[in-house]
C-alpha positions in Angstrom: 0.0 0.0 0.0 1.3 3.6 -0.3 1.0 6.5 1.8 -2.5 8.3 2.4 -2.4 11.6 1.3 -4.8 14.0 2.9 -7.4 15.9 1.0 -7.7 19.5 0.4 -10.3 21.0 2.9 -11.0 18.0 5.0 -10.7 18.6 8.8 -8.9 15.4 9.9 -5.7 13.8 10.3 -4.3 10.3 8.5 -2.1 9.0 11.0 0.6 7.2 8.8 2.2 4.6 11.3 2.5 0.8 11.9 0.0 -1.1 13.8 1.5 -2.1 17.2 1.6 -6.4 18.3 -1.2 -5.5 20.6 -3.3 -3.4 17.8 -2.5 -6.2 15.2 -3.6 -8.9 17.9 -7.1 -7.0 18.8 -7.9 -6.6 15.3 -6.8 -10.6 14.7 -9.4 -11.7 17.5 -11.8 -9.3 15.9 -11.9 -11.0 12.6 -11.9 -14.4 14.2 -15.0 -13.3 16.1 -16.8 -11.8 13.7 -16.0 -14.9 11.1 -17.2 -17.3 14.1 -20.4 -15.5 14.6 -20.8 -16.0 11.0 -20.2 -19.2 10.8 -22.7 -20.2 13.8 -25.4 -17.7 12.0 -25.0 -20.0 8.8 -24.7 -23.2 10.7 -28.0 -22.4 12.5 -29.6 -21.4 9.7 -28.6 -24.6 7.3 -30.3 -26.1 10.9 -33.6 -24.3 10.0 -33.6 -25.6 6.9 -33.3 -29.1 7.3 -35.9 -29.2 10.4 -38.3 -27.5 7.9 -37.7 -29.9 5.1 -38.4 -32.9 7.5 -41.1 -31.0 8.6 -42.8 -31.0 5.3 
């Protein structure tokens, strides 16, 4: 990636630095959440699906 370059007449700051271990880890455990949550949303919803089909 290059560097951010800030717009003309915009009122904030792009802070160009490198992540810290313990930024890089809280954003890692982030992602693994939000894919897990995802997974147990599709997962439950495949579930629906079945009980309905054996329903019928």
């Amino acid at each position: 990636m290059g560097i951010v370059k800030e717009p003309l007449h915009i009122d904030f700051v792009v802070e160009n630095r490198p992540l810290t271990k313990a930024e890089e880890k809280q954003i890692s455990d982030y992602i693994t959440s939000q894919r897990k949550k995802g997974e147990l949303k599709h997962n439950a919803s495949a579930r629906t699906l079945k009980n309905k089909q054996k329903a019928n």
